[in-house]
C-alpha positions as CSV (number, residue, x, y, z in Angstrom):
1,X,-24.5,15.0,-1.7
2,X,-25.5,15.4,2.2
3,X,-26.1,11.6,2.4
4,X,-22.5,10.4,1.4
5,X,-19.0,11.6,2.1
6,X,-16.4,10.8,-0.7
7,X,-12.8,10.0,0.7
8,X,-9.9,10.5,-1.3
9,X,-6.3,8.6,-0.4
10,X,-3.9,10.1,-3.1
11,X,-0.6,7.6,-3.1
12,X,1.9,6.4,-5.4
13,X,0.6,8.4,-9.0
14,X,0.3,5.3,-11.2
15,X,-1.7,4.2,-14.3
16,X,-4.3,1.6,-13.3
17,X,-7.1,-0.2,-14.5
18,X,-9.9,-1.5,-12.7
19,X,-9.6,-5.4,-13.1
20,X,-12.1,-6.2,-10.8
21,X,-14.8,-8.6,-12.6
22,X,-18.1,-7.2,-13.6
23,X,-19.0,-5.5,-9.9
24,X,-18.4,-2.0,-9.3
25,X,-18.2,-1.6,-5.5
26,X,-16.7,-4.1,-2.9
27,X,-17.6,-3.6,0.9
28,X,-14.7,-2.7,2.7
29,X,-16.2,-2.3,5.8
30,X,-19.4,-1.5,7.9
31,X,-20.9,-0.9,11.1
32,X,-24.5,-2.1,12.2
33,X,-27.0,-4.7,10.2
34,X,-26.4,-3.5,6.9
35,X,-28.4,-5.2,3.8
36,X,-29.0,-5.2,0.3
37,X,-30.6,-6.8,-2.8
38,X,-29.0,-7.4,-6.0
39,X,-32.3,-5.7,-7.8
40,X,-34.9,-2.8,-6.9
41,X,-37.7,-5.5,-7.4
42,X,-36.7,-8.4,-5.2
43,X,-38.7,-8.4,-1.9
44,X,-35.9,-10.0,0.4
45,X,-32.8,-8.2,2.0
46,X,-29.3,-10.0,2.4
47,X,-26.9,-9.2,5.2
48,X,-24.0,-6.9,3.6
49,X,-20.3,-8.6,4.9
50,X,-17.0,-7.6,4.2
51,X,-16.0,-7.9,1.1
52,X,-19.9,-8.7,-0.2
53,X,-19.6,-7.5,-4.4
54,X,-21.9,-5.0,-5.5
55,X,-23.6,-4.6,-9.4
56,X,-25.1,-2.5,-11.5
57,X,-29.0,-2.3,-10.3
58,X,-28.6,-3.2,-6.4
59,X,-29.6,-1.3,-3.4
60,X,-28.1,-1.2,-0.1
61,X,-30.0,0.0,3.2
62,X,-28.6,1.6,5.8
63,X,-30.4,1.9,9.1
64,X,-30.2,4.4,12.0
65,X,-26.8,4.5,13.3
66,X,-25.3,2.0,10.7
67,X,-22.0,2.8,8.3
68,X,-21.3,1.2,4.9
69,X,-17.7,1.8,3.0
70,X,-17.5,1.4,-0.8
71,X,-14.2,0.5,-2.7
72,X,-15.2,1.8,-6.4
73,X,-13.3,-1.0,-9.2
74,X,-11.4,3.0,-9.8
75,X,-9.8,2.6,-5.8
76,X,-12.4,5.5,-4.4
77,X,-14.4,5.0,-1.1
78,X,-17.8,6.2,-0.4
79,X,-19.2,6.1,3.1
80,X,-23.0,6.0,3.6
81,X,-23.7,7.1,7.3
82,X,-27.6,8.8,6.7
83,X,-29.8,6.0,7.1
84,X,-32.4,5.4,3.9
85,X,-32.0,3.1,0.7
86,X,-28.9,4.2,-2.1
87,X,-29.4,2.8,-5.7
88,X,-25.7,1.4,-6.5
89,X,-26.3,2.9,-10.1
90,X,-26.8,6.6,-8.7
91,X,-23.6,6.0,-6.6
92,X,-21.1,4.8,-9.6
93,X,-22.3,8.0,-10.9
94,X,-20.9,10.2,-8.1
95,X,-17.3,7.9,-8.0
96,X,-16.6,8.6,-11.5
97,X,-17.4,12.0,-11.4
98,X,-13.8,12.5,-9.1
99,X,-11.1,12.1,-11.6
100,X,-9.5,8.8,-11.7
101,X,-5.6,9.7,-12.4
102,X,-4.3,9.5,-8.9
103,X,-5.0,5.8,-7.4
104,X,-3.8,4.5,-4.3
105,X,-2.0,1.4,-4.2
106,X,-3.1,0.0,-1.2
107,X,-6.8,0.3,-2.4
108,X,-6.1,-1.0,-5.5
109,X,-4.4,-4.1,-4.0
110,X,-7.7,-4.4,-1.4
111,X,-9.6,-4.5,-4.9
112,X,-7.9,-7.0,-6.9
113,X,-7.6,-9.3,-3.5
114,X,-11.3,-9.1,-2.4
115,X,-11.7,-9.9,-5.8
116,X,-9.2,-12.9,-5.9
117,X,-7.0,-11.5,-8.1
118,X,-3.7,-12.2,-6.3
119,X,-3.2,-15.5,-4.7
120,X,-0.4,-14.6,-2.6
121,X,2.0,-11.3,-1.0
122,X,4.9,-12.6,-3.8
123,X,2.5,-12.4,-6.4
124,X,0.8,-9.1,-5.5
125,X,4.7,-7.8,-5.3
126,X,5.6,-9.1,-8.3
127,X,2.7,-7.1,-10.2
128,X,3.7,-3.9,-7.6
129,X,7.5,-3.5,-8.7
130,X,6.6,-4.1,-12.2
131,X,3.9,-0.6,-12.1
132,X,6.4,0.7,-10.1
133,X,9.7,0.3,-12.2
134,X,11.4,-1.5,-10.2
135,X,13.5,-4.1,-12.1
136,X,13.7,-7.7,-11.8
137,X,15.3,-10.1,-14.4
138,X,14.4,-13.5,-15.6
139,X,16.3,-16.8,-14.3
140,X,17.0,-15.6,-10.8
141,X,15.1,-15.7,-7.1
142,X,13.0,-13.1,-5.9
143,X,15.0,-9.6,-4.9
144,X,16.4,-10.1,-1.3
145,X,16.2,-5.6,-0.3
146,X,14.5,-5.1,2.6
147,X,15.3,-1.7,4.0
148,X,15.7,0.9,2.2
149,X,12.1,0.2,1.1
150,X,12.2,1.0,-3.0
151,X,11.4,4.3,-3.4
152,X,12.2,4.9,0.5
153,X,13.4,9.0,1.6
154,X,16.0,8.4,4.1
155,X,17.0,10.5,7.0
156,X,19.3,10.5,10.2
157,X,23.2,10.2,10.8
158,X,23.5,6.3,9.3
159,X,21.5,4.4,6.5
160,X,21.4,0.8,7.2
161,X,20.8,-1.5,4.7
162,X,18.7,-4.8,5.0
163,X,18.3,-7.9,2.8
164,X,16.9,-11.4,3.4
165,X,18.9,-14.4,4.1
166,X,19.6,-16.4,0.5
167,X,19.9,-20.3,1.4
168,X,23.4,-21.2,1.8
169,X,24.6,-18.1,1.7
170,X,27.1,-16.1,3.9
171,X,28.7,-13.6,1.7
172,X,26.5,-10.9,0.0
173,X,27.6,-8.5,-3.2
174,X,26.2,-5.0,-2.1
175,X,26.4,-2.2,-5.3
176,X,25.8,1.2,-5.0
177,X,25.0,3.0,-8.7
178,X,24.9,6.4,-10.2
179,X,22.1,6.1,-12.2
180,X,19.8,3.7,-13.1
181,X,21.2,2.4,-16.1
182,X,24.3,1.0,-13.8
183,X,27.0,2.0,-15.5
184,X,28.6,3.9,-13.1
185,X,29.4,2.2,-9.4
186,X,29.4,4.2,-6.7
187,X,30.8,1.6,-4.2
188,X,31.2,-2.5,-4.6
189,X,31.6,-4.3,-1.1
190,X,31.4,-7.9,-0.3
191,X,29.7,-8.0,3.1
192,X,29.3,-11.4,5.3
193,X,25.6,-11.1,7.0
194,X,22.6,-9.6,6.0
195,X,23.0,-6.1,6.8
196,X,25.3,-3.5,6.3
197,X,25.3,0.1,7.9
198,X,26.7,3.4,6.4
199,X,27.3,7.1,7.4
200,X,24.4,9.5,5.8
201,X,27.8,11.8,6.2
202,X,29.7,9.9,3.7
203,X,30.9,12.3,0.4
204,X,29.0,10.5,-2.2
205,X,25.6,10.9,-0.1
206,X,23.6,14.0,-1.2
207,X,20.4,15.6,0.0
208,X,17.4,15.5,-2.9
209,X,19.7,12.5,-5.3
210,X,18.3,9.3,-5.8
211,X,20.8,6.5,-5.4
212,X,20.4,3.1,-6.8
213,X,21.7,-0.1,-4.9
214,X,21.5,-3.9,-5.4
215,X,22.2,-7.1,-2.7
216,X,22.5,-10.3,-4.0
217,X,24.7,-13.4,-3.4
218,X,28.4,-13.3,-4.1
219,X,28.9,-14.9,-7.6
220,X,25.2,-15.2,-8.2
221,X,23.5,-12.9,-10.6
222,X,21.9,-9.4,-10.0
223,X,18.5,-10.1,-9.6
224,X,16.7,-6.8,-9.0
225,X,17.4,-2.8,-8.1
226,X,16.1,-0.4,-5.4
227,X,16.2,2.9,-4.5
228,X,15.9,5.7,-2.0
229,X,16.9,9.2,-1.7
230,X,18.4,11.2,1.1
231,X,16.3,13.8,3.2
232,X,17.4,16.8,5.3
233,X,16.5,15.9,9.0
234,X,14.6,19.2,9.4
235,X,12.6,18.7,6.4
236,X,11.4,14.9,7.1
237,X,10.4,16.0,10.7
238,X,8.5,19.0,9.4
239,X,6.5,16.8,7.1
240,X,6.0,14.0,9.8
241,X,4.4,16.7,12.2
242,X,2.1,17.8,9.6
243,X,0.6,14.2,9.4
244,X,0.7,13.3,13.2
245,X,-1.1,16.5,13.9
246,X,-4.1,15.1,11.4
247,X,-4.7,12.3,14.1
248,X,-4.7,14.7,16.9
249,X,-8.4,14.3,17.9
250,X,-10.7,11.8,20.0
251,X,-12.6,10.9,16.7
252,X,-9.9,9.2,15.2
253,X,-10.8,5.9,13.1
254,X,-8.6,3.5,11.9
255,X,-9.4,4.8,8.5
256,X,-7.8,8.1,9.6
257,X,-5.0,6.0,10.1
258,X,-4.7,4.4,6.6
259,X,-5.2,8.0,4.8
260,X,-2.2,9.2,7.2
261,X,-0.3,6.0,6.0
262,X,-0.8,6.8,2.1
263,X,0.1,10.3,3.0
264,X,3.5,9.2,4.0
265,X,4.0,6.5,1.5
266,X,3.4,8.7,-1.1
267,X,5.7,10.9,0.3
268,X,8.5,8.5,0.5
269,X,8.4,7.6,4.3
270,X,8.3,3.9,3.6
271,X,9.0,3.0,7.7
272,X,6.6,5.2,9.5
273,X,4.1,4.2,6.4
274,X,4.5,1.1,8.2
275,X,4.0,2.2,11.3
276,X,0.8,3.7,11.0
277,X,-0.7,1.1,8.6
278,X,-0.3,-1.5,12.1
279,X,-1.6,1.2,14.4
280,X,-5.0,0.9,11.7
281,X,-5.3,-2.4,12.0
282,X,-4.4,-2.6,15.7
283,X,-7.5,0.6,16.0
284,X,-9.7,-1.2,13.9
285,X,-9.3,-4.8,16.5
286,X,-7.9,-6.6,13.8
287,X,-10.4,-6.6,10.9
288,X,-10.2,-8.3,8.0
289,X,-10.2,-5.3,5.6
290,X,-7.0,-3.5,7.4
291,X,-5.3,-6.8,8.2
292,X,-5.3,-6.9,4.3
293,X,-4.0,-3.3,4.4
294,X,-1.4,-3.7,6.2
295,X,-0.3,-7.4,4.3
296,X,0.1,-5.2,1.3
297,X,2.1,-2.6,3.2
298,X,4.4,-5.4,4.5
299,X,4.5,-7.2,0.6
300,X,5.2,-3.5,-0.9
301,X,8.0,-3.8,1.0
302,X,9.1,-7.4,0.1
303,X,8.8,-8.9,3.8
304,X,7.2,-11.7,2.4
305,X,7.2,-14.1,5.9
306,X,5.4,-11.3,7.9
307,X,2.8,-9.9,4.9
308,X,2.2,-14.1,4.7
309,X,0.7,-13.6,8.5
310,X,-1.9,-11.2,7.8
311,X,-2.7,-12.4,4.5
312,X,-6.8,-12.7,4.6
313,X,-7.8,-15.5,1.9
């Protein structure tokens, strides 16, 4: 359809269910006076706000130079930019004609927090290492990895190694495995701080192998495992010029921003992910809807005191 443009953000391929209540869109954002009305037959108009639900049998009006975005309860977007009336039944019918396999994560964070699903970053990462694998045992604290993000591609001459400070804590057990069954160490070092740096150049570091590594405090149990594989320098800057070159034009929107960010979360690029989620919400002045983006950026990556900051109630 002319009238609507459907925008895709393909991420982190997970199974997912929509768990969002009853409504089928949420307004994510929108520019101008836009209104609506929960039925066809009711006379009077509502403002539309960030965030506003949407049900089966509304209608939204969008005037002359006015923009409405849609998060779908299956994490796709639709933008309205013609002005005229759009029956929310006729555009559930265009959202679930795109396949529904390949969600984003970000979007289907934004969908379970407009809809007051999570009540805080620790909780929305709790639920986000669990789809994504990650394992955390019972009886202990939260995981302390910072950098490597999990799941993080890693390139340069050193790999440094982050994790957070435990309370009354100084020395740190830092395990490289094999595999992810941990039965094979790979390197066991006690390390006083919070940080520990290696060559990329060591032997044991290869180019396309995942390696698996825990932090935790010395004498304390394991709580959790991350990973992150090695990239060639050549190849990670080949793939980070294809996506700066996307944002090489005087339309760019913060939205552009956020599709460039899935881009390179998807592809492993946990850092400049980062980096570009901020620029969106910086771009967009600090809306609600991308300071929630880029919270679940920061809680994806388990930096709990800085996700806490941007956190939008």
């Amino acid at each position: 359809m002319k009238n609507l443009i459907i925008i895709f953000f393909a991420l982190l391929t997970i199974s997912l269910r929509a768990n969002g209540g009853d409504n089928e869109f949420v307004a994510f954002s929108l520019k101008g006076k836009v209104q609506y009305k929960n039925k066809a037959a009711d006379k009077a108009w509502t403002a539309v706000a960030t965030k506003t639900p949407f049900y089966k049998g509304a209608v939204v009006k969008i005037g002359k130079g006015e923009e409405l975005v849609l998060l779908h309860k299956n994490y796709k977007t639709i933008k309205l930019i013609k002005a005229g009336e759009y029956k929310i039944d006729n555009l559930i019918k265009e959202a679930e004609k795109q396949p529904a396999d390949e969600s984003t994560a970000y979007l289907q964070f934004i969908w379970k927090e407009f809809n007051k699903k999570h009540k805080d970053a620790e909780s929305y990462h709790s639920e986000y290492m669990q789809t994504k694998g990650g394992v955390e045992r019972s009886g202990c604290t939260r995981p302390l990895m910072l950098t490597p993000v999990y799941g993080e591609k890693k390139h340069g001459e050193n790999i440094t190694l982050t994790w957070a400070q435990d309370s009354g804590t100084t020395t740190y057990t830092v395990v490289f495995f094999e595999n992810e069954n941990e039965d094979t160490k790979l390197l066991e070092l006690d390390v006083n701080g919070t940080s520990l740096t290696l060559s990329a150049q060591t032997f044991w570091f290869r180019p396309g192998k995942t390696y698996y590594w825990v932090a935790y405090p010395k004498g304390k149990p394991n709580c959790a495992r991350y990973t992150f594989s090695i990239i060639k320098d050549e190849e990670a800057q080949a793939f980070l010029s294809g996506i700066a070159k996307q944002l090489e034009t005087y339309t760019v929107t913060a939205l552009d921003y956020v599709k460039a960010a899935s881009q390179l979360e998807e592809a492993g690029y946990m850092q400049e992910a980062g980096e570009y989620y901020k620029n969106a919400m910086v771009l967009s002045n600090y809306a609600d809807e991308f300071k929630i983006i880029y919270s679940g950026w920061l809680a994806r990556a388990g930096n709990f005191e800085e996700a806490r900051k941007w956190w939008v109630a």
